[in-house]
Each structure stands twice: as C-alpha cells, then as structure tokens.
N, C-alpha and C positions, 0 to 999 in steps of 0.2 A: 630748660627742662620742661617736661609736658605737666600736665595737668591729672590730677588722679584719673578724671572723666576720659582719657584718651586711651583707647584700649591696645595694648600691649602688643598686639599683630599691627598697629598701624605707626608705631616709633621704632625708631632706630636704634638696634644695637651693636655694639663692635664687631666687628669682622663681616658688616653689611658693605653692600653694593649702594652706590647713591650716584643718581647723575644729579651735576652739577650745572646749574644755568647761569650765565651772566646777563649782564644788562645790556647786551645784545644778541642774547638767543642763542651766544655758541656754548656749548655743551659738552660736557666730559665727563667719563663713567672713572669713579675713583670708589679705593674702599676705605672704608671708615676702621681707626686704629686711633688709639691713644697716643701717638706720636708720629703719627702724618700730619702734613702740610699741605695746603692746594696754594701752589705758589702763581700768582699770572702777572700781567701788565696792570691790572686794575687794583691789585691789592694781595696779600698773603693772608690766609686764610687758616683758621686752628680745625682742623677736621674732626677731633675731637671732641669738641661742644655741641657736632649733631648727634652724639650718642644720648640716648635716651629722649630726644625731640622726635617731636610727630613728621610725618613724609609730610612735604610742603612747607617747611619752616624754613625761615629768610637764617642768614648770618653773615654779619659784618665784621669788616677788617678792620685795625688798626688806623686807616686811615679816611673811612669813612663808608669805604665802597661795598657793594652787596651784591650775594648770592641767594641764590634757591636751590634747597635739595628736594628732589623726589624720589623715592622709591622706581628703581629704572626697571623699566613694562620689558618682553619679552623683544618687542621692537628697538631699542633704545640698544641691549645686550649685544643681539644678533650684529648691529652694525657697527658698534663698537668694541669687540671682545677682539683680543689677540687672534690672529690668524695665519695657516700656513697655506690655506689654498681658500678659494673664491667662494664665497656662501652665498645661498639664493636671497634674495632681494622678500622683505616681508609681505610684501604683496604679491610674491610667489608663492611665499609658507603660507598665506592664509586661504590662498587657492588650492592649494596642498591639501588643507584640512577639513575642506566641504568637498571638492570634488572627487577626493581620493576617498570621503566618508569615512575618516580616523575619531572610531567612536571610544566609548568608555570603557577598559575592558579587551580593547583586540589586542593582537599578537601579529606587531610590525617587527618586517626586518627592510632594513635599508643596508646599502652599499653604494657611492663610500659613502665614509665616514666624514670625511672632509675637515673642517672644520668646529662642526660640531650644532651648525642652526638648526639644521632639521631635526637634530638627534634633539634636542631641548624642544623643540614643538611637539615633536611626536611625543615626547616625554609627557608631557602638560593635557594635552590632549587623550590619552590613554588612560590616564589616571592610575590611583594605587591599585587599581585590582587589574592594569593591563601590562602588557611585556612591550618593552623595545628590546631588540637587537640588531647590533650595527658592527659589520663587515668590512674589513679594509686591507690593504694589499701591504701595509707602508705603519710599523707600531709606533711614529712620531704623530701621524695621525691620529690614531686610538687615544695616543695619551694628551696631544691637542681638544681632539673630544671632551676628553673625561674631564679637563683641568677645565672647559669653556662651558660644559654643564654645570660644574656644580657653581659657577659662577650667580646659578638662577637656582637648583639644586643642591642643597647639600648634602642630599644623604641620595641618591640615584640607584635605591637597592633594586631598582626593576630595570637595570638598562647592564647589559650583557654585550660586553666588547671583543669582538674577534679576529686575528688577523688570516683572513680567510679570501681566497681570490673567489669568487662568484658566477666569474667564469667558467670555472671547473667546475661548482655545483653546490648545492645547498643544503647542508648538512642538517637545517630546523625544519620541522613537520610543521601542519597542523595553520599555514602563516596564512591570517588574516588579509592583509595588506604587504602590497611588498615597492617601496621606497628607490628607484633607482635616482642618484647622478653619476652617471659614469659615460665615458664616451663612446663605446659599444655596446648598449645594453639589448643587442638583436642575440647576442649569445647565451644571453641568461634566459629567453625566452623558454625555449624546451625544462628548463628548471625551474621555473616558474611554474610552466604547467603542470606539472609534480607533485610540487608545493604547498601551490596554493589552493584553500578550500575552494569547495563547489560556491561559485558565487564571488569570491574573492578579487580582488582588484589590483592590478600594477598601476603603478604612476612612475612615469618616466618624466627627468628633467634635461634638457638640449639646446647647445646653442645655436646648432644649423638647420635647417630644415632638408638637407639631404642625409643630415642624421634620424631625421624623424620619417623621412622614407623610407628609407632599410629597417625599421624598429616595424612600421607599418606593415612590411611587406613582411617582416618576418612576422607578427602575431597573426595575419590573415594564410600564412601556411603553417602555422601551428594548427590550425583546424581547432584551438579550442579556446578561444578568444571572440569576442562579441564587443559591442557597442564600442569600436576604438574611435576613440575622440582627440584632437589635435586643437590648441588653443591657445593664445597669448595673450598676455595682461600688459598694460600700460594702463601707467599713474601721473594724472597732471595736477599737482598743486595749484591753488587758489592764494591770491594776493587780498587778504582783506583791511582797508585801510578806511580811514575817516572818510575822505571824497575820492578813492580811489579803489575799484574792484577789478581784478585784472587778473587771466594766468599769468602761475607764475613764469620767470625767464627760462628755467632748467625744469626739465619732467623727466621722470623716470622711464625710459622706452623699451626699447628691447634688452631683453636679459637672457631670455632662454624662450624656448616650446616646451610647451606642458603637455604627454599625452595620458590617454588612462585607457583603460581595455578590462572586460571580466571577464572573470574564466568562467566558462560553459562545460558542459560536455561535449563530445566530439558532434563536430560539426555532420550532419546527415551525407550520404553519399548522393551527389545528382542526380543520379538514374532513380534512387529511392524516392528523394521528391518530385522528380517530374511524375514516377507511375501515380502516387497520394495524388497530385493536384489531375491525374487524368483519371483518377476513381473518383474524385471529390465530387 
C-alpha cells in the first residue's frame, strides 16, 4: 500500500488500466480487479495488491519473480487496446495534434471512427470545454470507439457518436477541425467547405499517395482551400547500451500520408488578379 504522502491521483485504484512490465521489457495492458491474475512463464501474479499502490510499484510472485506497474500513457492504450480496424501509429496521432492545431476548446468531427485512437487523442487534447464528434458508417465501430475510450476515459460526456456516412454530408455546423481516415476523403471535400469555419482546417490520413492526389486535386478545385500540405513521419529507435549505441534493428516507416489544407474564401477569379497585379 502507498504512503499517506502519495497523492491519490498518482495510486492505483480498482477498475484502473495498468500496463505491466517484465524483466525483459515485454508489456501488457491489463485491468486491475480484486480477483484477477497476471498469469505468465515468469511467475503468477495477484493483480490485486496494486490497488491502492502508487504507478511505478514493483510486485512479486510467489516464486520470486517481478513486475512493474505504470500507469499506461495514451501511447501504451492506443497500441494495445482491442481493435476491429487499423489505428494510426502515435507518431501519426502526435503529428495530428500540432499540425492539425487541435487546441483547447475546438469542435472536431472525425470520420471514421475506427478504432477509437484518434477519437481518445482528440478527446485529451480538446479538453472539457471542447466537443469531439465521430462519424461512422458500421455501429460495431461506434461501440468499438466507445468501449476503447473510456479505457483512458471514463466518463466521455463531450464525444458524441454517429452512425453517419460523410460522404453524403455533414449534418454539425460550426466544425473547427475536421479529422478524416477514410479511403475517399476527395467526396467529403465540398462538405467540408460548408462546414468548416473561416480559417478551419481538414487533416486527411492515407495509405497511398495516388490517394493523396485525387484529395489534392480535389481541395485545389474546391476553390476554397489554401496552404495544402502533404507529409510523412518515420520513427527510428535508438539502442542504448553500456558499450553499445546503435539503431535500433526495426523502425517504424511508412504508415500512412498526412495532408492538411484551410479553408479560405473563395479563391479570386484569374482575370481579377491578373487586372489588380496590372493596376498595382
């Protein structure tokens, strides 16, 4: 058990998420209950005794052997959470939430839903006083969502689930930010521009790059689209050892194209700017 001095948001209590470390670094997100078991090849383990222990306390088995619990971060969930379709990679999500500018406060809608990664970032990142809502074509999805947020959420009163195709059209005003993964997202364009406020931003996620041409070509004949941006992340781990520094063997490479685009107002007519630049 903890110590008086250990304050109450940083110990564990029943029905928490805890990932699990061994003594060789493989890891596993389990939840804490009065009569679970973390059973493995090293040892069985009472999951129970990290209730009311501080995140970062060891515990030993019956036969000698030892674990670490932490408190599991946003990254830890995402790649470990139940899942029925492919979720972005967190070094996509966190390029998501500076490039797309998901501040405190905005009114994001994403489509799909997927999973449920993005929906819990966006979630975190908006904060109590902003909205998420999330779009899906498929209600095993939605409730895949719901059951993989509150895994990091328990109470999700600002995330608003719909089973809505997006292709057809966008039924929320007013949308800050607006979140695509889907494999056409050149049809949501005209809906988007609708949408979204003056100033407003789409972020599009992609696995091909002739998916990101047609996305391209359609936000540059939308006429009300600016600054479209195309860009991929790759992640290479670092091996740090006593006489040995080295990347690592496996890197995380391609996953998707990331675009983003803001909405403008209508783009000027050519003939208008050439006369301006031959008065100028």
């Amino acid at each position: 058990m903890s110590d008086d001095s250990t304050p109450k948001e940083h110990v564990f209590s029943e029905g928490d998420q805890a990932l699990i470390v061994d003594r060789r670094d493989r890891q596993y997100l389990v939840q804490l209950t009065q009569d679970n078991r973390f059973e493995s090849h090293v040892g069985n383990f009472d999951l129970s005794k990290l209730i009311g222990m501080p995140y970062g306390s060891w515990l030993t088995s019956p036969s000698g052997h030892r674990i670490i619990a932490y408190k599991p971060t946003l990254a830890d969930i995402t790649l470990r959470m139940p899942r029925i379709a492919t979720v972005m990679y967190p070094k996509d999500l966190a390029t998501l939430l500076v490039y797309a500018d998901i501040f405190p406060g905005a009114k994001v809608l994403e489509a799909g839903a997927g999973s449920g990664a993005t929906t819990m970032t966006l979630l975190r990142a908006v904060g109590e006083s902003g909205q998420v809502i999330s779009y899906d074509t498929r209600q095993d999805m939605l409730d895949q969502t719901l059951a993989n947020v509150k895994l990091a959420n328990s109470d999700p009163h600002n995330l608003t689930l719909k089973q809505n195709n997006i292709y057809e059209g966008i039924e929320d005003d007013g949308i800050d930010r607006l979140v695509l993964d889907l494999p056409e997202p050149w049809h949501v364009v005209p809906h988007a521009s609708d949408k979204l406020v003056p100033g407003g931003m789409l972020f599009s996620f992609l696995p091909t790059i002739l998916q990101v041409h047609d996305l391209t070509l359609a936000l540059r004949e939308q006429g009300t689209f600016n600054l479209i941006e195309t860009m991929e992340v790759t992640m290479r781990p670092w091996s740090v050892g006593g006489r040995s520094v080295r990347p690592s063997h496996r890197m995380i490479g391609h996953t998707g194209f990331i675009t983003t685009a803001r909405k403008s107002s209508p783009r000027p007519d050519p003939e208008d700017e050439a006369n301006e630049e031959s008065n100028g």
